[in-house]
N, C-alpha and C positions, 0 to 999 in steps of 0.2 A: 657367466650367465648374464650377468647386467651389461656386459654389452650389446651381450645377441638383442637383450628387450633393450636398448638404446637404438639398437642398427635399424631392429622394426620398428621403434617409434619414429625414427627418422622416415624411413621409407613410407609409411602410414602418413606422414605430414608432407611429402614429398608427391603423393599419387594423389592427396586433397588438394595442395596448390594445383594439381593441373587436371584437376576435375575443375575446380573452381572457375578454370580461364575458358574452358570449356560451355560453362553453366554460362559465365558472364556474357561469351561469341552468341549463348545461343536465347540469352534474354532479351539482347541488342534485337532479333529478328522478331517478337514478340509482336503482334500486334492484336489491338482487342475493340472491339467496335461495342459502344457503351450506346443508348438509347433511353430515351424516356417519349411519352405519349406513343404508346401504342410506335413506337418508329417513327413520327412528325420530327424526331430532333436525332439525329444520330452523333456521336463524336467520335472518330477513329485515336489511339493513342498508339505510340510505341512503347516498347518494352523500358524506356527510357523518361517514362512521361512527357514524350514531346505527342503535342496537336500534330495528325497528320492530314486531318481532314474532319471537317463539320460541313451536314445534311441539314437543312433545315425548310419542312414543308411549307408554299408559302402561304397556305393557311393562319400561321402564328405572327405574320408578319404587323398586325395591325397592334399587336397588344406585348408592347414592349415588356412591364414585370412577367407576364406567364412565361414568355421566350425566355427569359432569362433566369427563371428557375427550372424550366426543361434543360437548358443548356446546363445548368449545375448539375441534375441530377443525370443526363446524362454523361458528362463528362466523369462525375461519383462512380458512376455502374463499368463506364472505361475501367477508369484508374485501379477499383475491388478487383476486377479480372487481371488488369497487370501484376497487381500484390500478389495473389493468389498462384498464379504461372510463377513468377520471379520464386516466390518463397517454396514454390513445388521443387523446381530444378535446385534451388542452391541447398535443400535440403537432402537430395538426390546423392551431389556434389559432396556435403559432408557427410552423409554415412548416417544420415538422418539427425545429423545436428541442427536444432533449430536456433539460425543467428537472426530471423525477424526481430523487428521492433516492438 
């Protein structure tokens, strides 16, 4: 008997690793467009937290501090979307184990 539940824990760890590489193929495609002011400032990120593109209306152009607290907060509202996707899928992946931070 304890090896049949040894064979299945194995196997149970073995279909997690390759849900995992799965989860990880399909975070890398992630992408989440973050905003602040009404859309004047958008930030695209990847699943990977890389910038893949920044909108910025050229109404804010004159007033450097406010740009650049749009620019954090949207890039903030990116990045909570990225966590939120990444932590959905790898939760998925383990069987609803939560490995977030």
């Amino acid at each position: 008997m304890f090896k049949g539940g040894m064979a299945g824990m194995l196997q149970k760890a073995k279909q997690m690793q390759e849900d995992m590489k799965i989860a990880q193929q399909e975070i890398k495609l992630i992408s989440c467009h973050g905003t602040a002011a009404s859309g004047a400032v958008k930030v695209c990120l990847s699943g990977h937290y890389q910038t893949t593109s920044i909108e910025i209306d050229d109404s804010l152009l004159d007033d450097k501090k406010l740009l650049e607290d749009l620019i954090m907060t949207a890039y903030n509202d990116a990045s909570k979307q990225v966590k939120e996707k990444s932590d959905e899928k790898l939760k998925k992946a383990t069987g609803g184990i939560d490995l977030s931070l």
